[in-house]
C-alpha positions as CSV (number, residue, x, y, z in Angstrom):
1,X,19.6,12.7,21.5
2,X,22.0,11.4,24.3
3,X,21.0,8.7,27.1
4,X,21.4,9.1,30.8
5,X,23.9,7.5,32.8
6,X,21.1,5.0,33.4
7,X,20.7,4.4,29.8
8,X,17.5,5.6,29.8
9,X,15.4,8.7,28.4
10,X,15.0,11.3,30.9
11,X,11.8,13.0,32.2
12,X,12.2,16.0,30.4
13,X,13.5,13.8,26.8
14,X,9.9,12.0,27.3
15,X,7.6,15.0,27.5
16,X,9.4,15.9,24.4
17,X,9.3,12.6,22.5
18,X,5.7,12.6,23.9
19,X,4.9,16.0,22.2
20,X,6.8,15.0,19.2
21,X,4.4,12.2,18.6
22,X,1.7,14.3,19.1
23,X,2.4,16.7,16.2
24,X,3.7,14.1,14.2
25,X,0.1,12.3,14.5
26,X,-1.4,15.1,13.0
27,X,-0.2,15.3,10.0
28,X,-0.1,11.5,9.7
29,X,-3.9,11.3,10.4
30,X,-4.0,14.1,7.7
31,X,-2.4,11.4,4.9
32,X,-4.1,8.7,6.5
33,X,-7.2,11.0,5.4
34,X,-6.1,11.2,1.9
35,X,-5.8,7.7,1.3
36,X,-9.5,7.0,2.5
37,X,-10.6,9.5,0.3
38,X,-11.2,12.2,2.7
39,X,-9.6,15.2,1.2
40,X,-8.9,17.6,4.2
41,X,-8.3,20.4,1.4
42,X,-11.8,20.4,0.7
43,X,-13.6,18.9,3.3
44,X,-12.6,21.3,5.9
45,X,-12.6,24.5,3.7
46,X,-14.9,27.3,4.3
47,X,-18.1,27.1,4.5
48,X,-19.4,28.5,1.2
49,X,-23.3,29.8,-0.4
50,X,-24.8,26.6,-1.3
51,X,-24.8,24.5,-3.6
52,X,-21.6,23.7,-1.7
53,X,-20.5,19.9,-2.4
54,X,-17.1,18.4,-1.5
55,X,-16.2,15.6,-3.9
56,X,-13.3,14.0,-3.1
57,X,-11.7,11.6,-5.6
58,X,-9.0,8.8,-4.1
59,X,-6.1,9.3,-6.3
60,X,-4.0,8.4,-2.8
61,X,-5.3,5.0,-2.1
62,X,-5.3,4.2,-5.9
63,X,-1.6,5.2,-6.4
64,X,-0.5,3.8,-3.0
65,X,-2.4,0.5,-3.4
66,X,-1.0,0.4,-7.1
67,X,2.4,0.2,-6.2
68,X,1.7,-2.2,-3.4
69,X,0.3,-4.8,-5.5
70,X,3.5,-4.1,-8.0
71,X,5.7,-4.8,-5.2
72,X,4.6,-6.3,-1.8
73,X,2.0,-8.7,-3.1
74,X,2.1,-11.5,-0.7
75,X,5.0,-14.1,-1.1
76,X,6.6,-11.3,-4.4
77,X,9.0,-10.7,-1.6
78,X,11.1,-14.2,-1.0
79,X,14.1,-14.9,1.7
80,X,16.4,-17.6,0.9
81,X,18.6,-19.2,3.6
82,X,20.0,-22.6,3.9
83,X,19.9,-25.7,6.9
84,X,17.4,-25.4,9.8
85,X,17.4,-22.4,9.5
86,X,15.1,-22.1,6.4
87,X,12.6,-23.9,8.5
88,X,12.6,-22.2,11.1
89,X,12.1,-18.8,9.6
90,X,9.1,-20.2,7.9
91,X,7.5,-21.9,11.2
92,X,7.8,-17.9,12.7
93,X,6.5,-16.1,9.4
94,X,3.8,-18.7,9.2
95,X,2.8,-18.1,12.8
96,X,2.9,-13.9,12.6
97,X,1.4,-13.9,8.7
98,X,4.6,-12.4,7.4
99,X,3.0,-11.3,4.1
100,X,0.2,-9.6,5.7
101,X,2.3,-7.9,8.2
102,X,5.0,-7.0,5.6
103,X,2.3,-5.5,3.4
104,X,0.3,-3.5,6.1
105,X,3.9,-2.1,7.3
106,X,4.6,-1.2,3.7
107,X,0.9,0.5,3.6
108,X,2.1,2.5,6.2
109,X,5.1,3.5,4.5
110,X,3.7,4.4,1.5
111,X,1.2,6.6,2.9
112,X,3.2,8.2,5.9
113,X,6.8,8.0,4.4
114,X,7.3,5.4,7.6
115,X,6.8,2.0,9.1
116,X,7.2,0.3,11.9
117,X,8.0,-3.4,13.3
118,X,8.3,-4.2,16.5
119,X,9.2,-7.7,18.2
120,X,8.6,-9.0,21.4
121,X,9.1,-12.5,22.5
122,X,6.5,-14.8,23.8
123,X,7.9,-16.3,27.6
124,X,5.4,-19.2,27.6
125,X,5.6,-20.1,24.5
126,X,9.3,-19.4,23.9
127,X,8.7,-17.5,20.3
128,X,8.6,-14.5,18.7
129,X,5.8,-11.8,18.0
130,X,6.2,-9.7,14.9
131,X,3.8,-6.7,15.7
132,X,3.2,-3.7,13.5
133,X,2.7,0.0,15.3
134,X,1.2,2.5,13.3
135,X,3.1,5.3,12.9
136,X,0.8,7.9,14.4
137,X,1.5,6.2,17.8
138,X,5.4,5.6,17.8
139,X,8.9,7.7,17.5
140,X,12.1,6.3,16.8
141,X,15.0,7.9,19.0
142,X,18.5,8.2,16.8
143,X,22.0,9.4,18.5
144,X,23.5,12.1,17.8
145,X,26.5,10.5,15.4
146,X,26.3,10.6,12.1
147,X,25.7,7.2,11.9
148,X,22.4,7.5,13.2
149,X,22.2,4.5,15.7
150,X,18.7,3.9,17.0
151,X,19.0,4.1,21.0
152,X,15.4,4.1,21.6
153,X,11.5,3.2,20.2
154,X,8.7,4.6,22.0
155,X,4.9,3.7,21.5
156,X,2.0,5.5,23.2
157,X,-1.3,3.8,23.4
158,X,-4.7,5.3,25.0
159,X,-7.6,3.4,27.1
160,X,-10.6,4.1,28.3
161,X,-12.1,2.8,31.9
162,X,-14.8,0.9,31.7
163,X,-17.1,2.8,34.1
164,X,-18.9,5.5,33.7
165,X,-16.2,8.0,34.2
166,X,-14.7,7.1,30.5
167,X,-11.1,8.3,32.2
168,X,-8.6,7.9,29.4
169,X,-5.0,6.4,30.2
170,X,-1.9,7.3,28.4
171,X,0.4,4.0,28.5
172,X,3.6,4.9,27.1
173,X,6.5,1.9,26.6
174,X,9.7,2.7,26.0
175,X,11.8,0.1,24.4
176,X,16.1,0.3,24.8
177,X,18.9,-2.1,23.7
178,X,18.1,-5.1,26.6
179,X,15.3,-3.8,28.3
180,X,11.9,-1.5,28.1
181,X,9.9,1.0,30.7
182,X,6.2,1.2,30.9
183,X,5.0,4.6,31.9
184,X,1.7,5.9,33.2
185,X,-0.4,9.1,32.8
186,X,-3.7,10.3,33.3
187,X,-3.2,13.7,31.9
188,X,-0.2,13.1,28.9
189,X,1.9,15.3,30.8
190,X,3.5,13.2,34.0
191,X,4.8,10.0,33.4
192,X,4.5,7.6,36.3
193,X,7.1,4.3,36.1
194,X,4.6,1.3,35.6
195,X,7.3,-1.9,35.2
196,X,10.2,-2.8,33.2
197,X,11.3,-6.1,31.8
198,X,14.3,-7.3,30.5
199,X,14.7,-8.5,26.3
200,X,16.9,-10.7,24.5
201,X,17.4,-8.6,21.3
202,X,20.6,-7.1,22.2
203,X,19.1,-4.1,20.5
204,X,16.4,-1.7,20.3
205,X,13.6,-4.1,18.9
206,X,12.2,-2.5,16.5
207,X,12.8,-2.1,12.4
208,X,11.5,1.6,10.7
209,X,10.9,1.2,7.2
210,X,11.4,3.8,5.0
211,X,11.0,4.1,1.2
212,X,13.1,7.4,0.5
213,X,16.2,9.1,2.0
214,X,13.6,12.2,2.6
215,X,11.4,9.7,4.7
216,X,8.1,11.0,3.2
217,X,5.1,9.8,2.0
218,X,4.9,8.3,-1.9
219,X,2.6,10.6,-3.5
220,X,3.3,14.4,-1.2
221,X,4.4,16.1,-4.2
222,X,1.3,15.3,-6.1
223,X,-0.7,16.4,-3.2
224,X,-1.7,20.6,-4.3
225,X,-2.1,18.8,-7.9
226,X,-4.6,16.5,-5.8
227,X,-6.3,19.3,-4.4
228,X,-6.9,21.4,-7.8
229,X,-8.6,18.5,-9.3
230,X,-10.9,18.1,-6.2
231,X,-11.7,21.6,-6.9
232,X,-12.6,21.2,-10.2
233,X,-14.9,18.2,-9.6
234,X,-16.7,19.8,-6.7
235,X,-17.1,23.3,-8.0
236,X,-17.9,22.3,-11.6
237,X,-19.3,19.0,-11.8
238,X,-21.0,18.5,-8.7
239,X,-22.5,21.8,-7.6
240,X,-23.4,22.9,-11.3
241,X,-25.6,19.5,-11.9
242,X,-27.0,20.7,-8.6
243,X,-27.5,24.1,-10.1
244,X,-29.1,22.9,-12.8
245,X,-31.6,20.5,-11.2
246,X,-32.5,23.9,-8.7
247,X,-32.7,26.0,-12.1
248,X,-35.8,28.2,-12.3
249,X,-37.7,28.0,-15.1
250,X,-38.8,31.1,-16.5
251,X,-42.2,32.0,-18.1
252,X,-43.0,35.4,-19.5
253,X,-47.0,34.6,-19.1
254,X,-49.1,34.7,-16.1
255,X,-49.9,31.5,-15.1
256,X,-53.2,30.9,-13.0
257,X,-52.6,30.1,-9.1
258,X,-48.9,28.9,-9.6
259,X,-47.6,30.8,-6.6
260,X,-50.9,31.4,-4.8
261,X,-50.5,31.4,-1.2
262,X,-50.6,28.0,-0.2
263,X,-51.1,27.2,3.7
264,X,-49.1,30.6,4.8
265,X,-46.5,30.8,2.1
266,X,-45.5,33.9,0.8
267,X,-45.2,34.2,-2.9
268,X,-41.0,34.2,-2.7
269,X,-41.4,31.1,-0.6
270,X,-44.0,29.6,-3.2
271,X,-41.6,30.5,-6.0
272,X,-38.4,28.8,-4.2
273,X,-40.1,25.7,-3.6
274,X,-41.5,25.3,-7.2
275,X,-38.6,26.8,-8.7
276,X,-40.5,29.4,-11.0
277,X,-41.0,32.4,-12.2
278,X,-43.9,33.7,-14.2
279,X,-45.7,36.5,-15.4
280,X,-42.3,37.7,-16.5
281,X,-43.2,38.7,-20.2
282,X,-46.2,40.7,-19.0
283,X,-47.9,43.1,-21.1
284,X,-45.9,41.7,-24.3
285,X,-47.1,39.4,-26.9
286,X,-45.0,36.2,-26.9
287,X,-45.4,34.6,-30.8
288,X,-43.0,31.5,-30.4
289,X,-43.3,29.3,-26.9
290,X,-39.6,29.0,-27.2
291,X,-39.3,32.4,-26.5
292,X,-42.3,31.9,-23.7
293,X,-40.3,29.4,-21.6
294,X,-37.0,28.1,-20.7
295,X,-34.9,27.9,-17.8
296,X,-32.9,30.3,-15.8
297,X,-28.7,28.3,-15.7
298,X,-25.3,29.7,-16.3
299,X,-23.5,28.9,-19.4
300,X,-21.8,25.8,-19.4
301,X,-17.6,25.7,-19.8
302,X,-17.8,21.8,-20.5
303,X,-14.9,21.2,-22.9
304,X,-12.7,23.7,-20.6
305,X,-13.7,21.8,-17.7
306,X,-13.3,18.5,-18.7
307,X,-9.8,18.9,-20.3
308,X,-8.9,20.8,-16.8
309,X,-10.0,17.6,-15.4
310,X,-8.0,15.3,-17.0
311,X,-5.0,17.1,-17.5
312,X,-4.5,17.2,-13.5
313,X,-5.4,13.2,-13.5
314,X,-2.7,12.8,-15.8
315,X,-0.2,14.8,-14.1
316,X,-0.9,13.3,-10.7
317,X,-0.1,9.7,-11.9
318,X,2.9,11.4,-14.1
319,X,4.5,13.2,-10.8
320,X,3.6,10.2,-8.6
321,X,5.8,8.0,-11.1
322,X,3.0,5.4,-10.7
323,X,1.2,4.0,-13.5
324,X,-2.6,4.5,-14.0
325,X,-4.4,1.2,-14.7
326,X,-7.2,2.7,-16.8
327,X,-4.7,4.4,-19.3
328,X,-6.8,3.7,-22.3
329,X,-3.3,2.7,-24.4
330,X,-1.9,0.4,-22.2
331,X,-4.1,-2.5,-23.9
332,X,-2.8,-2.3,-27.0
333,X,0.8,-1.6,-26.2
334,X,3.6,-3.7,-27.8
335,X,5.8,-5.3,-24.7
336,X,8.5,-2.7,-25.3
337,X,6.3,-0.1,-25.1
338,X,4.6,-1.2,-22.2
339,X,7.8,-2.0,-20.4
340,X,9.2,2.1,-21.3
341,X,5.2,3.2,-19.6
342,X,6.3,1.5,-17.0
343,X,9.9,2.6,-16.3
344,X,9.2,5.8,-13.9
345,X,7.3,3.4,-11.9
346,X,10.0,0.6,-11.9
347,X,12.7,3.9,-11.4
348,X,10.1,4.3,-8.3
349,X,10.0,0.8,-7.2
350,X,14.0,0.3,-7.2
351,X,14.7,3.1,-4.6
352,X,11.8,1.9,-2.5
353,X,13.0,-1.5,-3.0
354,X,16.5,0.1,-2.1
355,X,15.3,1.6,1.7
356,X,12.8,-0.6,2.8
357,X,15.0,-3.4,2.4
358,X,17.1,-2.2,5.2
359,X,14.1,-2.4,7.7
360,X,14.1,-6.2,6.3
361,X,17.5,-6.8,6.9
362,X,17.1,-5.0,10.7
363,X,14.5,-7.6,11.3
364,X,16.8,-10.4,10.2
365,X,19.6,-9.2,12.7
366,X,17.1,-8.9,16.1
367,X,16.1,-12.4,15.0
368,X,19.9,-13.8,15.1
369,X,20.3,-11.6,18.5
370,X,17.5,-13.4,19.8
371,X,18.8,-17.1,19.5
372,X,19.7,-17.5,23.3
373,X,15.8,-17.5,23.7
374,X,14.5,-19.1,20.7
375,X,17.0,-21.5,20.0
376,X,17.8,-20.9,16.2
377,X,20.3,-21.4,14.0
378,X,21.1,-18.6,12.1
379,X,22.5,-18.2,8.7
380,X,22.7,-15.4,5.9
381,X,19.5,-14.6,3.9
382,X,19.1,-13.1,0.5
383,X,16.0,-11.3,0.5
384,X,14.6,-11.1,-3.1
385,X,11.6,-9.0,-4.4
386,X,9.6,-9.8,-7.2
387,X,7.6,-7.2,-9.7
388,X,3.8,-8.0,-9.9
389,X,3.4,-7.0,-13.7
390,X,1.1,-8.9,-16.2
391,X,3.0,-11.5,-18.2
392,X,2.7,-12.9,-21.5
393,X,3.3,-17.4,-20.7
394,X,3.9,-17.1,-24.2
395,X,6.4,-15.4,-25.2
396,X,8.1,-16.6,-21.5
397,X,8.1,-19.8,-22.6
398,X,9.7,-19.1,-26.3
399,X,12.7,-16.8,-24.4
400,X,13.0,-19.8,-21.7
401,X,13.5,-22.3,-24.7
402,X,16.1,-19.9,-26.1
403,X,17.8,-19.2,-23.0
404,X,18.7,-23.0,-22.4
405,X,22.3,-23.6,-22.1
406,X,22.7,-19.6,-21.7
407,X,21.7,-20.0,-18.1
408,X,21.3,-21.8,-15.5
409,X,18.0,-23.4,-15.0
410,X,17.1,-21.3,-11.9
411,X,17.5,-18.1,-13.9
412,X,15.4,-19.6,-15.9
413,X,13.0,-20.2,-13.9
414,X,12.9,-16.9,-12.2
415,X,11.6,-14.7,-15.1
416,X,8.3,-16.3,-14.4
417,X,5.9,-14.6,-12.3
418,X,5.6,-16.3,-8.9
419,X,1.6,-17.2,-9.5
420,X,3.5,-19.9,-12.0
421,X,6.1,-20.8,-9.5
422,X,5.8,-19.6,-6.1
423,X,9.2,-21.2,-4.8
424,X,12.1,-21.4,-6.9
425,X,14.2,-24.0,-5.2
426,X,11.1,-26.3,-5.1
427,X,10.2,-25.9,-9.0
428,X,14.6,-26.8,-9.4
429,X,13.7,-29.9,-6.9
430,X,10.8,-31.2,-9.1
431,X,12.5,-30.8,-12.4
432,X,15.8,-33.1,-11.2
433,X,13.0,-35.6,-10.2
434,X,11.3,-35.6,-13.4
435,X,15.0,-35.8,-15.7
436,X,15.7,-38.5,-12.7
437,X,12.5,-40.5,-14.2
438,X,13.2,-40.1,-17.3
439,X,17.0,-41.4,-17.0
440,X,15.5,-44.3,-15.7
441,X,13.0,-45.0,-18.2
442,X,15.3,-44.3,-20.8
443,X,17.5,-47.0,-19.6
444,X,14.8,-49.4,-19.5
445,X,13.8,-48.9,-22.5
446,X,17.3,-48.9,-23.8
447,X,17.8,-52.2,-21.8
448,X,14.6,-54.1,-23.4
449,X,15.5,-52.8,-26.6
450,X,18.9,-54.5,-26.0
451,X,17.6,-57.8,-24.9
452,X,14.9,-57.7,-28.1
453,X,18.5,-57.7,-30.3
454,X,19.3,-60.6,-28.6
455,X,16.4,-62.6,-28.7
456,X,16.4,-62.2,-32.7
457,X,19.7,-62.5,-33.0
458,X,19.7,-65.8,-31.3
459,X,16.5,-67.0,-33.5
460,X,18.5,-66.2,-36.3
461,X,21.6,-68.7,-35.4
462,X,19.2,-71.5,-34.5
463,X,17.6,-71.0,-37.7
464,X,20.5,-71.1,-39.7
465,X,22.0,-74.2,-37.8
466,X,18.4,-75.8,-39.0
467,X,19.3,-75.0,-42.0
């Protein structure tokens, strides 16, 4: 898509952007709907004879919440930077919750294929907001070059009036390089021009996060597995224990005033609402009561069923390259065999890793276009991310011992998992104090020692002159 001469969107670009956002939500809200359990695939199928129960399981939210906590675990992804700088990067993450906001934006990409920050800058206060739009309610706008350049963001947000009309607004705001339009509708189909105001990002503000080159969600190929396993637990778990608690039982003698009429009820509605059947052996001599009674079910496929079951459950986690937790072997896995379980998911996590980082580094670059309001001091800034796997101290601290003199104390100190040491450069800092201590008491020692020498040396002279 091309700009205007204005270097802005025109009418007709916005009613399509507008529409674009409005098929894109629905089938965002659809994943959004498998991640809180709500399995449209069976929750909105046909209507079918009862018992009719939709059970859906929350493989989504398990595998997408899985991977978050292996990768965006508040403070497992680090920024290094040097000077003022440093500090003031941490005043403005402190201020916005970075972590939080990182990890809701990466919920979003997981889930949707696509997140989005967006900055705006605080006049009064003279700072910077970091604000995260779901992605149901936003659209990035690319050029038409191969490069892809982002030339636009827009965001669409709905109200309500408070009276007793409940008239819904459509505020649209349309963000460019220096500058963004608000728009007004009333219907979603004419846009009337609401203000404008002027930004010092030097760029569109806002960063889309991705975590693959396709721009989808984490666990879409998984999804018709998904489905089949719903299936399987609605159809033949759920509705046959209901079957079986409606069974009829089944007797082949008359019993006395079981289905009499009772206050108007036929004898079909007396026999649904006691679910049973007698009389049924009439006429015939019955010699063993096990042959008298029993009830009325379908045989059971249980083993078929169950392996059905589980077979799809492992396949989902396979396909999804994500690990499941309650893998029964994981426990008693050897740390090389834990570590070749979990290298699809690492695969997984390094392209992730790979894609959202650029978002990261987009954020980073508004921030140094933005020093004319805010003041900073820019420099470079390694961003690092951190796996959150379980770690055995124990054997860490044997390979640390062994890797002395092999590397350099902050490579040392980086294999350990940041719940042991949650900044790097501030564990480096308090180990040069401590072997600063320790010089010094060593040389006081060394000194009293020294002056112990004398003092019996010069005890022996005197008593040798006695002597």
């Amino acid at each position: 898509m091309t700009l205007q001469e204005n270097g802005e969107l025109s009418q007709e670009q916005i009613q399509l952007i507008n529409n674009r956002i409005a098929s894109d939500s629905r089938v965002f809200l659809g994943y959004h709907r498998y991640y809180e359990a709500d399995n449209p695939a069976i929750i909105d199928a046909t209507n079918k004879a009862k018992p009719d129960n939709r059970v859906p399981c929350a493989f989504v939210g398990k595998i997408v919440d899985t991977m978050k906590g292996y990768m965006f675990k508040p403070n497992y992804i680090t920024y290094q930077t040097s000077g003022k700088y440093a500090e003031q990067l941490n005043e403005l993450f402190m201020a916005n919750n970075e972590p939080l906001k990182t990890g809701e934006i990466a919920t979003d990409a997981l889930t949707c294929g696509v997140g989005y920050e967006l900055l705006r800058v605080d006049e009064e206060a003279k700072t910077i907001r970091q604000y995260r739009i779901r992605p149901e309610t936003g659209c990035v706008v690319y050029d038409n070059t191969l490069d892809e350049k982002i030339i636009a963001f827009v965001h669409i947000v709905t109200t309500e009036s408070d009276d007793i009309t409940m008239t819904k607004t459509y505020i649209m705001t349309i963000y460019y390089k220096d500058h963004y339009v608000e728009y007004e509708s009333l219907n979603n189909g004419i846009w009337t021009e609401a203000g404008r105001k002027d930004h010092p990002f030097n760029a569109v503000p806002v960063s889309p996060f991705y975590i693959n080159a396709d721009r989808r969600p984490l666990f879409e190929k998984v999804i018709p597995i998904i489905n089949e396993h719903d299936k399987i637990i609605s159809s033949n778990y759920a509705n046959e224990n209901e079957r079986f608690a409606n069974a009829y039982l089944a007797l082949l003698k008359k019993i006395d005033n079981v289905t009499k009429d009772e206050n108007g009820k036929t004898a079909d509605q007396r026999i649904a609402e006691i679910r049973m059947f007698d009389g049924l052996g009439q006429g015939g001599e019955v010699s063993n009561v096990n042959n008298a009674v029993g009830f009325i079910t379908k045989p059971s496929r249980g083993n078929d069923i169950s392996e059905s079951a589980d077979r799809f459950e492992r396949l989902i986690y396979d396909l999804a390259m994500v690990i499941n937790p309650n893998d029964d072997s994981l426990g008693v896995s050897s740390g090389i065999a834990l570590k070749m379980k979990m290298l699809p998911m690492e695969f997984k996590a390094a392209d992730i890793e790979a894609y959202f980082s650029k978002g990261l580094q987009r954020r980073f670059m508004l921030l140094e276009n933005a020093k004319t309001i805010t003041n900073y001091t820019p420099e470079q800034v390694t961003i690092s991310f951190k796996r959150n796997i379980p770690s055995d101290l124990e054997a860490l601290s044997v390979t640390a011992g062994n890797l002395k003199g092999i590397l350099s104390d902050e490579s040392i100190i980086g294999l350990f998992p940041r719940d042991i040491v949650p900044n790097i450069q501030e564990e480096l800092d308090r180990l040069a104090n401590t072997m600063v201590l320790q010089n010094v008491e060593q040389v006081n020692n060394d000194s009293d020692n020294d002056s112990s020498n004398d003092i019996s040396s010069n005890d022996e002279d005197i008593e040798d002159d006695t002597n």
